[in-house]
C-alpha positions in Angstrom: -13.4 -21.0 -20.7 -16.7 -20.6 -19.0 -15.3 -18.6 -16.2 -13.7 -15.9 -18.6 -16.9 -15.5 -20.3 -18.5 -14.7 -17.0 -15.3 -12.6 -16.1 -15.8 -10.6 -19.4 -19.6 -10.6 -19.5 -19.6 -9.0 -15.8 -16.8 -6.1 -17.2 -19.3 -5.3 -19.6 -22.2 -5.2 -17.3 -20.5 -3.0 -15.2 -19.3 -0.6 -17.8 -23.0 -0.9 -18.8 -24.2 -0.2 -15.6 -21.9 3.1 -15.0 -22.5 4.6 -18.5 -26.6 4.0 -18.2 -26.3 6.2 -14.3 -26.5 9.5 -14.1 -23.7 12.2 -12.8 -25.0 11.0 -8.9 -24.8 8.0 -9.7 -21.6 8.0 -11.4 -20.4 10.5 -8.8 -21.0 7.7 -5.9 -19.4 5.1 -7.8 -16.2 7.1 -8.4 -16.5 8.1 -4.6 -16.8 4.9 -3.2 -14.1 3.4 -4.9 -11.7 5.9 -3.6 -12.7 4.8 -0.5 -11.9 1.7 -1.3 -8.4 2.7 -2.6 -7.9 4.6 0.9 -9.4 1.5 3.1 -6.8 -0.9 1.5 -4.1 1.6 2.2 -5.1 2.1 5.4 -5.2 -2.2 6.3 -2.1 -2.9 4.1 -0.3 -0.4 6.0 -1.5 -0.8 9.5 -1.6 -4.8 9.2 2.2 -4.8 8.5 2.8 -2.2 11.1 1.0 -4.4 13.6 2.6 -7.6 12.9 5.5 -6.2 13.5 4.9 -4.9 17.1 3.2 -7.9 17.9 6.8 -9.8 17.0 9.0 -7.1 19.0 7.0 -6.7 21.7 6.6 -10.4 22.0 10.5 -10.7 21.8 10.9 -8.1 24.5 8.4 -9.5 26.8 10.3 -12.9 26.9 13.1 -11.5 27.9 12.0 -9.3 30.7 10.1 -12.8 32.0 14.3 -13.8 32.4 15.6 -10.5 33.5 16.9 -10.8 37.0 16.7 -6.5 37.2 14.8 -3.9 35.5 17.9 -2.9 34.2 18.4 -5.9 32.2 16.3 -4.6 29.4 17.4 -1.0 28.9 19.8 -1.9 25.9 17.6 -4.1 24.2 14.1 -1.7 24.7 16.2 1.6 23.6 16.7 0.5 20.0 13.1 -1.7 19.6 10.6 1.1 18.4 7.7 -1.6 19.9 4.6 -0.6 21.5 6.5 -2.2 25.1 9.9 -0.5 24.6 8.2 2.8 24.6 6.7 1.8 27.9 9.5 0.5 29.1 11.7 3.4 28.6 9.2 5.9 29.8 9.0 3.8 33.4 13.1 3.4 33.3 13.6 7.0 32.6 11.5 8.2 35.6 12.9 5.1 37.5 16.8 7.0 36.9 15.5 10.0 37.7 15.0 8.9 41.1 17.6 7.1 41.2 20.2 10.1 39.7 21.4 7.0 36.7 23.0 8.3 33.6 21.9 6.1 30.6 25.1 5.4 30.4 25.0 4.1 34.0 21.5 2.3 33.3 23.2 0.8 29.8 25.9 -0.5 32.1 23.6 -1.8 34.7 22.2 -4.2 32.1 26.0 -6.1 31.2 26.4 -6.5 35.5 23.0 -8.0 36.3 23.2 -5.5 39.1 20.7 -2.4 40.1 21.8 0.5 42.4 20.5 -0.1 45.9 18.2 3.2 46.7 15.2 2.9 48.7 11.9 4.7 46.7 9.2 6.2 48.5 5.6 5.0 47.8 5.3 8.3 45.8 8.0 7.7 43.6 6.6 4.1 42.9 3.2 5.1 42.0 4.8 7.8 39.7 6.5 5.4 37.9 3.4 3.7 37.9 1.3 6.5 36.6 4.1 7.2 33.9 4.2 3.8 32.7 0.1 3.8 32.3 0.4 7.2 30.8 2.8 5.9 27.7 0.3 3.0 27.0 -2.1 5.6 26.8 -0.6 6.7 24.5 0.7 3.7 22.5 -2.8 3.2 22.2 -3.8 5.8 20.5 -1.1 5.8 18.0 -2.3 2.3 17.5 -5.6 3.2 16.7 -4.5 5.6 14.5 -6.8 5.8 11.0 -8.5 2.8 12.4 -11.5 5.1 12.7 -11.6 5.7 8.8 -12.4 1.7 8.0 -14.8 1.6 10.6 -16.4 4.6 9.0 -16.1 3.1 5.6 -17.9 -0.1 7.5 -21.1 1.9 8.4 -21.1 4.9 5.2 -20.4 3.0 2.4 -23.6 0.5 2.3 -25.9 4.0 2.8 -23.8 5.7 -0.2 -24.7 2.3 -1.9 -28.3 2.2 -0.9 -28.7 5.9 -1.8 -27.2 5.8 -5.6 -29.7 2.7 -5.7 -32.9 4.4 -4.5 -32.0 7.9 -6.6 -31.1 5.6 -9.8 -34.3 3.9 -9.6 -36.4 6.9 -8.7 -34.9 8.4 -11.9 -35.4 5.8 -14.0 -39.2 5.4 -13.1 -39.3 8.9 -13.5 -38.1 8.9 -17.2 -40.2 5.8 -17.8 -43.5 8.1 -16.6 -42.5 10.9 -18.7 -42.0 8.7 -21.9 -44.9 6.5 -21.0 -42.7 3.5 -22.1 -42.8 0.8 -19.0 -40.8 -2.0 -21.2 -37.9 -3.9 -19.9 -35.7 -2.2 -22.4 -36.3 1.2 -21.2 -36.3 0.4 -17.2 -33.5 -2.0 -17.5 -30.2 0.7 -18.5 -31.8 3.1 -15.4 -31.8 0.1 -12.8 -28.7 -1.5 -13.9 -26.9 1.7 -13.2 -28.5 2.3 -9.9 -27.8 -1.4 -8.7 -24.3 -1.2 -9.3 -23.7 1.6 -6.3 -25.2 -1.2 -4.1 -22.5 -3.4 -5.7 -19.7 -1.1 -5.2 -20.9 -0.2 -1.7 -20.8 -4.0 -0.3 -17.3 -4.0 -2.0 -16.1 -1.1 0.0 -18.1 -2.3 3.3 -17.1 -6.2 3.3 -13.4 -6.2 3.1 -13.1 -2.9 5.3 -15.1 -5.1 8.3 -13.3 -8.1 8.2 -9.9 -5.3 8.1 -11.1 -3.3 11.0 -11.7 -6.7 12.8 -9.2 -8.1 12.6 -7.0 -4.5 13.3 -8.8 -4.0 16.2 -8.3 -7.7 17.5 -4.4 -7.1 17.4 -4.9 -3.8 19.0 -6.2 -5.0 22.1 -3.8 -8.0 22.0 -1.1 -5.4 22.1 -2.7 -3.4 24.7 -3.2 -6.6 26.9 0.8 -7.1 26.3 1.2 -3.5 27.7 -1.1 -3.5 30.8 0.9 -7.1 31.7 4.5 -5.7 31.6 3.1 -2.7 33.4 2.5 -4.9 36.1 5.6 -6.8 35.7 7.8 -3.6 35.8 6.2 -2.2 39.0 6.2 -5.8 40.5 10.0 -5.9 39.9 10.5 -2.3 41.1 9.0 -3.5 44.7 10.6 -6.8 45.1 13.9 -5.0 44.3 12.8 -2.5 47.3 12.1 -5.4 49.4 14.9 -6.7 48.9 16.5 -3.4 50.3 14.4 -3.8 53.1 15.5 -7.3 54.2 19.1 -5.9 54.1 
């Protein structure tokens, strides 16, 4: 009972609050918690998104640690739309261009455990190489894609708070001076309103930094996932040449 009296006492103080500001002050308010709309957006969204890769990547990255070939993985990583497949299938696709495979070929490659025997030149190798780290290049951007916007909504939305709080209170004082009327009944409407962009503010700010932590966290797990199967895939590629070698 006590709670919903505080619930309904603090939805009249804010109402309070927001009538008593002034257009600025209202104007922040309104501002701030569309940014809050558009930060929630932004986690929900990109929270499910990377959960998700995390699972398919993580799925495809246990199979490629019981692959006996490279090849192994072509039909699984052509229909997973993971942050790995992509790099996968931009290091097989240069991989059968040197080695003149069809994906047809390359599909059927996975079903007989086999690879085609042709010996790659150190260049070709480390342009497979560079074309694997170019795709997590760019896997990593499109990861990081609007995580820019929350940690912009981290370090603006405490200063749009701070600022509707030292205008509010500047105008207030001002009125009082002009009025001559320093009671608590006159200053009290004037602060209210300007305290309540410092509330909104830390609304905004608090959930959007423990968001873009915990975004970014799963980011550079991901990009840790790519840099290893980098390695992996060129460390494959060369056994398989020396393999050719010792033939």
């Amino acid at each position: 009972m006590f709670g919903w009296i505080d619930s309904a006492i603090a939805v009249q103080g804010v109402g309070y609050a927001f009538s008593h500001s002034d257009i600025v002050g209202q104007a922040i308010v309104v501002l701030l918690l569309f940014g809050s709309i558009l930060t929630w957006t932004i986690m929900l969204d990109k929270g499910l998104a990377l959960h998700r890769a995390i699972k398919l990547s993580e799925y495809l990255i246990a199979i490629t640690r019981d692959c006996r070939t490279i090849f192994s993985l072509y039909r699984d990583a052509k229909d997973n739309p993971s942050p790995i497949a992509q790099v996968y299938m931009a290091g097989i696709g240069k991989l059968m261009e040197f080695k003149s495979l069809s994906p047809e070929q390359a599909a059927i490659m996975q079903t007989q455990r086999t690879a085609p025997q042709v010996k790659l030149t150190h260049a070709q190798i480390d342009a497979i190489q560079t074309a694997l780290e170019r795709e997590v290049a760019d896997q990593i951007m499109i990861l990081e894609k609007r995580i820019g916007v929350l940690g912009t909504a981290v370090s603006v939305s405490p200063f749009f708070g701070l600022f509707g709080t030292v205008w509010g209170i500047m105008i207030a004082f001002t009125g009082i001076a002009s009025k001559g009327n320093a009671n608590i009944d006159a200053l009290a409407p004037g602060v209210s309103g300007a305290l309540l962009t410092t509330v909104v503010g830390l609304v905004v700010a608090i959930p959007s930094l423990i968001g873009y932590n915990l975004l970014t966290v799963t980011i550079r797990k991901l990009t840790v996932y790519m840099d290893n199967f980098t390695e992996e895939f060129i460390a494959k590629v060369k056994l398989e040449q020396l393999e050719i070698d010792n033939r």
